[in-house]
C-alpha angles and dihedrals in degrees: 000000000000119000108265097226120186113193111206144166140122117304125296099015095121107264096134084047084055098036086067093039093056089035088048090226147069105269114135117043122255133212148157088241124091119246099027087141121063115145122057114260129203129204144156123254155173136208119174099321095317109113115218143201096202116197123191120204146190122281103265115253125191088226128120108176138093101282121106096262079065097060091042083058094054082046099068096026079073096050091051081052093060111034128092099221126020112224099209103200121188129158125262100205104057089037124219122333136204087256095055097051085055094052101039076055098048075048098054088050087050090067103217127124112272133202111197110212125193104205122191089049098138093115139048099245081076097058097083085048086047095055092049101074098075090084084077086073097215095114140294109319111246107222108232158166137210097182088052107035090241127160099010097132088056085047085050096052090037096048085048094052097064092026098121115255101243078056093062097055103069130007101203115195118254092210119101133191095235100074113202127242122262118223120175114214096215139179148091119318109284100017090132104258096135095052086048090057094043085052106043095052089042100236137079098267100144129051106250127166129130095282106110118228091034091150120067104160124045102253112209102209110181118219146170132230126177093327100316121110110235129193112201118197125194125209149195123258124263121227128185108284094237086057088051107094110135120080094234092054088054094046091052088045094057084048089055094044086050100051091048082056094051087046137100112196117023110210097203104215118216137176105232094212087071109005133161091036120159101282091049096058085051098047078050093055102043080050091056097042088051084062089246121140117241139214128192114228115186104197123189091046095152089070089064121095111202104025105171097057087042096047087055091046088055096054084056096045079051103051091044106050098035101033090155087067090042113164082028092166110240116212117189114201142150110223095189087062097029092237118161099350083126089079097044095078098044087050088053095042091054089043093050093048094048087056095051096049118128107206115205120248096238093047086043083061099034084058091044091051085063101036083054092055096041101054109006117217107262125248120255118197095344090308122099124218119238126193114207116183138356139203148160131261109176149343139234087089113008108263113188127183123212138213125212152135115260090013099167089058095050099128116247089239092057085050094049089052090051090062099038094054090042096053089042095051098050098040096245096152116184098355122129107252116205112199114187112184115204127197120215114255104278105183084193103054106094113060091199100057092017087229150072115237082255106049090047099120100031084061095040087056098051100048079055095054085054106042083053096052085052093052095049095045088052085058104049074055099054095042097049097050080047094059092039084050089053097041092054095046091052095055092053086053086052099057092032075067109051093042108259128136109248120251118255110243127184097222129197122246082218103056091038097109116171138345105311084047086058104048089045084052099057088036090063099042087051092060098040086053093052088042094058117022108199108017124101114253113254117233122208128244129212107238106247096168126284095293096055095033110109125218112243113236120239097177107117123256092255103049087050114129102023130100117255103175108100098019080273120131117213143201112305111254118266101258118239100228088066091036112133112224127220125225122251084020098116131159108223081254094077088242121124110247120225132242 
């Protein structure tokens, strides 16, 4: 079994500092004011090899009247009372106090071993506060500190030296396989939480009284009801932001907003004189946005006259102002009486259990078949969505996945119909339903990229195929016009030999490939131009049908470029060595066309 430590001392001598260094994480709030801390926290901790149960407690105050610095005293005489060894924390700096002599002497009448710790002892101003605690007369002080880190290995020996025998045996582990269930105890200040959790495990655990904003940390308290482990944590109250101006508050606020996150079920606390104000219906939908399920507690009940007709109200006021938590179950109470609490479990275990359910896939498309013919999918642009299968992907809270075509234009109120039958038809009240719908890959669906993220290489390999037939198609061309070249210039070599003129041949500029292309070319040109003074060469044009094939100009050399219809003559043409070329305007070649 751990070692049940409680860490006292007066206010504002670093135990909660001490509490998270021992615990190895932020629990508690800390903060440069005194009495931070005003409720007892548990958690679990380790130091060396040595298991604890820490305890934090309230700043000790000399008062014993009615006032809340009374009941924070009550509160950590318990824990005294239950602890194993007391963990007695002043600071060294300032030295010992009034207050601490009176507590170290309401410790020494207790009767528990006690290990005097003098925290703040980085420098060496603390070590004269730190000596003089030795006039307490419970052991040689151990110089600390819970912000460093400092003087842990003197708190271990010193923590093992009064640990009971039957404790240093066996160090069992705390933790257990069942793990309990987390419910966070959630609403405005003075609603009436701390009251519920008092009730529901029968003693006095948390500070309660008419002051509003009692509670500053988020108090875990582990419980048992019929059989199933329980973990109750009590929160701050949320006010409105723009009411939140103090640094503390805040602090307090992001606690709240983190346990709601660590929870399961989030019982919303509201007081049933004014529920369902503004800040309730937004705790209910931050609830509902972190994925928790949510049940409706209205405390106080026994202030209300005509239940019965309110309470129905309410579930309408309920169902009308949070509809995505639509079935949410309502339990009216009075915690200070103890009136109707009995309801309140069996409303959070079938809760618990809803948002834990696991659907089967062929009942998931059986469900969607109906839905389909109840209420068809619209039609968006001409073209109708259609889902196609369903199926589950997790649980805590049910989380489904869609398929369907056009998935990214399915209307937000068909999507809306889908979660509401299906939470009607499998009974989910009140549990947060997530519906992702998912299209099929279409690597032709973006116009931009030409592919889906998941029809990427399919597509990539495909524009390669046919980058590489296109390669290989450009050089059969080339080798066959350079056969043709070589054929036709050996020929010419053939009948030069033997004496007989060449042939003239109009040859293409296009077909024209190499040096021996180019000297027939120009060789050409030279005779056509002999054989007709005064004329423009023609040049040949491949045949491409009647629509692409071009008309040959006859009009002489020196009449090009003027108007002849008419008898008119008109501007010159603009000539092509001073044209201005546009950008973007290119030939296939790569090379800038003229205006």
């Amino acid at each position: 079994m751990p070692l049940k430590l409680a860490i006292v001392g007066r206010p504002n001598v670093g135990k909660s500092t001490l509490f998270n260094r021992l615990a190895g994480k932020k629990l508690a709030l800390v903060d440069d004011q005194p009495g931070v801390t005003r409720d007892r926290r548990f958690a679990h901790g380790r130091l060396g090899d040595l298991d604890l149960e820490l305890i934090d407690t309230a700043g000790f105050e000399d008062v014993t009247d009615e006032s809340l610095e009374s009941r924070m005293r009550a509160q950590t005489e318990l824990a005294i009372d239950e602890a194993d060894v007391a963990l007695f924390v002043f600071d060294a700096r300032e030295g010992l106090t009034p207050l601490d002599r009176i507590f170290a002497e309401m410790l020494r009448r207790r009767n528990k071993p006690v290990v005097v710790a003098a925290n703040k002892s980085e420098g060496k101003q603390a070590e004269i506060g730190a000596a003089e605690a030795h006039q307490l007369g419970l052991g040689e002080p151990i110089p600390i500190s819970g912000e460093h880190g400092e003087g842990m290995a003197d708190l271990y020996a010193a923590l093992l030296a009064v640990t009971p025998e039957e404790l240093q045996e066996e160090f069992e582990d705390y933790d257990d396989d069942t793990k309990p269930i987390k419910i966070a105890i959630i609403g405005r200040p003075n609603a009436g939480k701390s009251t519920l959790v008092n009730r529901l495990i029968g003693e006095q655990r948390l500070l309660t009284g008419p002051e509003a904003g009692i509670t500053r940390d988020s108090i875990s308290v582990d419980w048992t009801w019929d059989g199933r482990k329980i973990r109750l944590v009590d929160t701050a109250g949320l006010r409105k932001k723009a009411k939140v101006n103090e640094k503390l508050e805040k602090l307090s606020t992001q606690d709240t907003i983190r346990s709601m996150t660590f929870a399961e079920v989030v019982l919303l606390v509201m007081d049933a004189t004014h529920p369902f104000e503004t800040q309730d219906l937004q705790i209910a939908d931050l609830a509902e946005r972190e994925g928790r399920c949510v049940v409706f507690v209205l405390a106080k009940w026994d202030l209300i006259e005509d239940p019965g007709q309110i309470l129905k109200e309410f579930n309408e006021h309920a169902e009308r102002m949070l509809p995505q938590l639509r079935g949410a179950p309502v339990v009216a109470l009075s915690g200070e009486t103890g009136r109707g609490v009995e309801r309140l479990m069996p409303a959070v275990i079938k809760t618990h259990r809803d948002w834990s359910t696991k659907v089967k896939t062929r009942d998931l498309n059986d469900w969607l078949q109906l839905a389909m013919q109840r209420h068809p999918p619209p039609s968006v642009g001409g073209k109708r969505v259609k889902p196609k299968y369903m199926a589950q992907t997790k649980a805590r809270p049910p989380t489904f996945v869609l398929f369907s075509s056009r998935a990214d234009q399915m209307p937000d109120h068909y999507r809306r119909y889908l979660v509401n039958s299906l939470r009607e038809s499998f009974d989910l009240p009140g549990v947060p339903l997530r519906i992702t719908i998912k299209s099929g890959a279409n690597p032709y669906a973006d116009a931009d990229q030409g592919y889906v993220v998941k029809g990427k290489r399919a597509f990539e390999k495909k524009e390669a195929e046919k980058a590489r037939l296109k390669a290989s198609r450009n050089t059969v061309k080339k080798s066959a016009q350079r056969a043709a070249i070589l054929a036709e210039a050996s020929a010419d070599a053939g009948a030069a030999a033997a004496g007989k003129p060449a042939p003239i041949k109009a040859v293409s500029a296009k077909a024209v490939s190499g040096k021996a292309g180019a000297v027939k070319a120009d060789a050409a040109k030279g005779e056509a131009v002999k054989s007709d003074p005064g004329k423009a060469a023609v040049k040949s044009v491949k045949p491409q049908g009647p629509k692409a094939q071009k008309k040959v100009s006859t009009t002489p050399s020196y009449k090009v470029g003027t108007k002849t219809a008419g008898g008119k003559a008109g501007g010159p043409r603009r000539p092509v060595a001073g044209s201005r070329v546009v950008r973007g305007n290119k030939t296939p070649g790569g090379k800038p066309k003229g205006r």
